[in-house]
DRENFIDREN-205142 format. One record per residue (C-alpha): x, y, z. Coordinates in nm, 2 decimals, m for minus. Each point is the difference from the previous one (the first is absolute). Layout:
BEGIN
atom east: X	north: Y	up: Z
...
This chain:
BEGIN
atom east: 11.50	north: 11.79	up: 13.70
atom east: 0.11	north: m0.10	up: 0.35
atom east: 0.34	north: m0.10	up: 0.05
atom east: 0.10	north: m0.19	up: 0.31
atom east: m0.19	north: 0.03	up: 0.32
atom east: m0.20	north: 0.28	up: 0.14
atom east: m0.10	north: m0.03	up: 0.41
atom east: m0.25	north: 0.13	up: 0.12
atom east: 0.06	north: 0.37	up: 0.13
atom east: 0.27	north: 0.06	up: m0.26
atom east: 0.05	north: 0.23	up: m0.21
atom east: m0.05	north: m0.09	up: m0.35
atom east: 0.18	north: 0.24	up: m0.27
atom east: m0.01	north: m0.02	up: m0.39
atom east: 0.29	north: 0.02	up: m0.21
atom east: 0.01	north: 0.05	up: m0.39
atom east: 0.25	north: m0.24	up: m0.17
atom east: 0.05	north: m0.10	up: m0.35
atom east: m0.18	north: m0.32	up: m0.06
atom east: m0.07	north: m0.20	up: m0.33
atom east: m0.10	north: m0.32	up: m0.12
atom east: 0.23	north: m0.25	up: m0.09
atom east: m0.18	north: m0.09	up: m0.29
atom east: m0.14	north: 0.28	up: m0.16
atom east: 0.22	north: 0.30	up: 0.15
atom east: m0.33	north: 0.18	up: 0.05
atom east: 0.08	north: 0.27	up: 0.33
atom east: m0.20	north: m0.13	up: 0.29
atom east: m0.23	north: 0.26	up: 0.13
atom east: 0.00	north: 0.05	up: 0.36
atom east: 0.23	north: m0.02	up: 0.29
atom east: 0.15	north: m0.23	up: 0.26
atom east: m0.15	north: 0.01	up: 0.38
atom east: 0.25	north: m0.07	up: 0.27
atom east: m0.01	north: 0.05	up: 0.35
atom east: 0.24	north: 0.30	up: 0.17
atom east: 0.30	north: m0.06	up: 0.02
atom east: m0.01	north: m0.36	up: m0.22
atom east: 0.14	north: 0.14	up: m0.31
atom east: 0.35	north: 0.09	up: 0.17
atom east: 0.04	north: m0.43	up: 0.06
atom east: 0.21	north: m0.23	up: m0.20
atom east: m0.36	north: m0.21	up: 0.01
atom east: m0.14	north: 0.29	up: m0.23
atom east: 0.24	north: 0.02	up: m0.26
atom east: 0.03	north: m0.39	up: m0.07
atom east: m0.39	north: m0.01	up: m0.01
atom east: m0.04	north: 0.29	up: m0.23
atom east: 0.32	north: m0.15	up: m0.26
atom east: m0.23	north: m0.31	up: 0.03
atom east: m0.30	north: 0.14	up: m0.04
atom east: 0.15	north: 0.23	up: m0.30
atom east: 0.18	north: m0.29	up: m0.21
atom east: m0.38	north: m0.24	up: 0.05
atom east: m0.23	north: 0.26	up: m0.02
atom east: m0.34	north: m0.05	up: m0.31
atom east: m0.23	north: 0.23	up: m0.02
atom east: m0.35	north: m0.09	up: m0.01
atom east: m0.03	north: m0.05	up: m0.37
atom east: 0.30	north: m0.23	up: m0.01
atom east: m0.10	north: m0.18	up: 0.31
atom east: m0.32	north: m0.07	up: m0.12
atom east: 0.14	north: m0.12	up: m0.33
atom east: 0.31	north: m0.23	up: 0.18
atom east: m0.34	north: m0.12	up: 0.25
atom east: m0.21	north: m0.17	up: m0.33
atom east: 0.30	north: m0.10	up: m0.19
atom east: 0.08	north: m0.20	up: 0.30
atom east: m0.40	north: m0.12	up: 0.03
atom east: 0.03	north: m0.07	up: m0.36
atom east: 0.28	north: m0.28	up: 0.00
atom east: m0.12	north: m0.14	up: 0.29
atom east: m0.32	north: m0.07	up: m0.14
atom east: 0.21	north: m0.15	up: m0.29
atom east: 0.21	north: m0.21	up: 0.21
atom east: m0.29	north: m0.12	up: 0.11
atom east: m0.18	north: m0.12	up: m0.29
atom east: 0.34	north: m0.18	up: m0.12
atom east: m0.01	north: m0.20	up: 0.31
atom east: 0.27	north: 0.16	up: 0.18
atom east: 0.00	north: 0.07	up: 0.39
């Protein structure tokens, strides 16, 4: 997963931290991309705090995606905007 932006000609370098969903608690396989240098900024650590207290993994997203589907279609058919 990237993690802020990467220029062109930078150096990108992986790091390994402890990731799991919010919903599940399943560990998150993979690591975080940054560019050199980027995970030493104030910018980093409030995106990755964010990132860590909204994070889904794919089964939960996908569930949270067609429960959301789902009422809307029923809002719909009640008559609701």
């Amino acid at each position: 997963m990237i993690l802020g932006r990467i220029g062109e000609g930078q150096k990108r370098i992986r790091l390994e931290r402890e990731m799991r969903c919010t919903r599940c608690s399943k560990r998150v396989p993979g690591g975080i991309v940054v560019a050199d240098g980027f995970e030493k900024t104030g910018e980093f650590c409030r995106m990755l705090e964010d990132l860590r207290e909204t994070y889904l993994c794919g089964r939960c997203r996908d569930a949270k995606r067609v429960g959301e589907a789902a009422e809307r279609t029923r809002r719909t058919a009640d008559g609701a905007p």
